[in-house]
C-alpha positions in Angstrom: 50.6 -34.7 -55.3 47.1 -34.5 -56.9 44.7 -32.0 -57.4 42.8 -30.6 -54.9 45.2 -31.6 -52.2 46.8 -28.3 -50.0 50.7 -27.5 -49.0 51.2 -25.3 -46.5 54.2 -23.4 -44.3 54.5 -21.0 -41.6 56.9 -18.1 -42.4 56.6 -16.8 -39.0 57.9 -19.9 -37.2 59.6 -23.0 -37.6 62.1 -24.1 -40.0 60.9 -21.4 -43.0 61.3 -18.8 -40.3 64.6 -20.3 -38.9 65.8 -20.3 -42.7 64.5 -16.6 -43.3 66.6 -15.1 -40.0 69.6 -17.4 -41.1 69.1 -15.6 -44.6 68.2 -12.1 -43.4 71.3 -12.2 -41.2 73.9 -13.2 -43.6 72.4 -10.3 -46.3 72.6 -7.8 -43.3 76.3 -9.5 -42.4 77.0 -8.9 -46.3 75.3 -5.5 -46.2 73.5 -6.2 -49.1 70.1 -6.8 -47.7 69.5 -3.1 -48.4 66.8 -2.2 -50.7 68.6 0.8 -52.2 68.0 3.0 -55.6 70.3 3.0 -58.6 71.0 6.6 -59.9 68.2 5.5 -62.5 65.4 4.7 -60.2 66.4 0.3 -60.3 65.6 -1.6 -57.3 67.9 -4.6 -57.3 66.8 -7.3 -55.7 68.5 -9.8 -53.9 67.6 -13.8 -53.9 67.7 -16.8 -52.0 66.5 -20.1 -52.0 65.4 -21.6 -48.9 65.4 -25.4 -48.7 62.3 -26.1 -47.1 59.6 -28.4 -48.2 56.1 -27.3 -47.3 53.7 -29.8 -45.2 51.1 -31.9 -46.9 47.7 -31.5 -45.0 45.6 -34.5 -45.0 42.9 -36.1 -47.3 39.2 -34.9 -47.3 37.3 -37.0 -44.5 34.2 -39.1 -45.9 31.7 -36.3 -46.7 28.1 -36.6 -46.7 26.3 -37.5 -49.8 23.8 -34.7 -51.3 20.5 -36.2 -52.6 20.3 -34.2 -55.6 24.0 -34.8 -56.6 24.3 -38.4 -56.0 25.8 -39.7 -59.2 28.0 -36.6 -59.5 29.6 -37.8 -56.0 30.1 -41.0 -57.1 31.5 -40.4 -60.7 33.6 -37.3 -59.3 34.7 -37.8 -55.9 34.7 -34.4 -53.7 38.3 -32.7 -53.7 38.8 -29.4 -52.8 38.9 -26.4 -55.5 38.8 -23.4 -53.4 40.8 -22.5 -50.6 40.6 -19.3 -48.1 43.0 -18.5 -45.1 42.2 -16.9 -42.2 44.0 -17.0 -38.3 45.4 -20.3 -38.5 42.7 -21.8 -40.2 41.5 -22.9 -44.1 38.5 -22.8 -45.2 38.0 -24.8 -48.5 34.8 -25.5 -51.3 34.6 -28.9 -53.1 33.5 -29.6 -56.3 30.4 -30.9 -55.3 29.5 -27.9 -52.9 30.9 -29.0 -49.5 32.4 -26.7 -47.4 35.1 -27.6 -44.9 37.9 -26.1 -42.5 40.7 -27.1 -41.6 41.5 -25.4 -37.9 44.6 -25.4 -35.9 47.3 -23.9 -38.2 49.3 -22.0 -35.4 52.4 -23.3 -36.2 53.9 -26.8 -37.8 53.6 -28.8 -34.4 50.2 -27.9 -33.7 48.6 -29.3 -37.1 44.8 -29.3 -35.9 43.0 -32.4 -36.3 42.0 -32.4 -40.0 39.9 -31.4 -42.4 36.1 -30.7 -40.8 32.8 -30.7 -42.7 31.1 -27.4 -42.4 27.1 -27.9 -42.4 25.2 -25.7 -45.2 23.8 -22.6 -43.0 21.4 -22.1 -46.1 18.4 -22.0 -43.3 20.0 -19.6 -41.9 20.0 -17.4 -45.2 16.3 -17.9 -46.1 15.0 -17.1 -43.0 17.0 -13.8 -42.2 15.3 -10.7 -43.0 18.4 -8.6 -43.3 18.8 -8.2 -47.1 22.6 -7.7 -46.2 22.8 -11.4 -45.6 19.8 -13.2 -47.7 19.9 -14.6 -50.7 18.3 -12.8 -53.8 14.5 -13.2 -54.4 14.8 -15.8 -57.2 16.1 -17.8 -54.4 13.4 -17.0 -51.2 10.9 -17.5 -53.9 11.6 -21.2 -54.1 9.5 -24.1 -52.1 11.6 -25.0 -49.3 10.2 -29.0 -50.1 11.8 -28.8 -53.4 15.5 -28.4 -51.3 17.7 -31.6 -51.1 17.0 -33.7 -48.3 20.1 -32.6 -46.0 18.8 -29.2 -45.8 15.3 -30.2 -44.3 17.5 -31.8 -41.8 18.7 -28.7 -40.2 
């Protein structure tokens, strides 16, 4: 494994979830799956290990080159250094500011169709009124020309 790449499991479903019931069932069997006291306040917990090996989502797709961080891409390929999760999807940062999601994370047989490049809505930001979602005034106060090239595009 190598930075930047992302493991994932359902605990819900699948094998982890077959393992937990397995697990949960035997403790209640054992009646020791109880979370009780101690006469001094103690917790004890009780552990397992479940034998199942997370998935591997795939590489980053080829990702569009910014103008303005041309060499960077080159000399330090994109690779993902944020992650966020949300309804069976992952939304992830690169190092060189792409943003990408990876959708279709119900469960381990429905693996999506890979990582997808997310265009920069930064349009979007500069032109909104609502101070809620715009950017601070350093930032409207800059030329739009002075932007790199992909963001004229949009």
């Amino acid at each position: 494994m190598t930075s930047g790449e992302v493991l994932v499991w359902w605990p819900s479903n699948g094998r982890l979830a077959e393992v937990i019931r397995q697990e949960t069932q035997k403790l209640d069997n054992d009646q020791i799956g109880m979370a009780e006291a101690t006469d001094d306040g103690i917790i004890l917990c009780h552990t397992w290990k479940a034998a199942v090996d997370p998935v591997l989502l795939p590489s980053l797709p080829s990702l569009p080159d910014f103008v303005d961080v041309g060499e960077q891409t080159r000399r330090y390929p994109p690779k993902l250094v944020k992650i966020g999760g949300m309804d069976s999807h992952i939304v992830g940062l690169t190092n060189n500011g792409h943003v990408v999601i990876f959708r279709g994370l119900d469960h381990e047989q429905a693996m999506g169709r890979g990582w997808e490049y997310v265009r920069p809505l930064i349009r979007f930001w500069l032109a909104n009124s609502d101070t809620t979602f715009s950017f601070p005034n350093s930032v409207k106060s800059l030329d739009f020309a002075s932007y790199p090239s992909f963001l004229k595009e949009m």
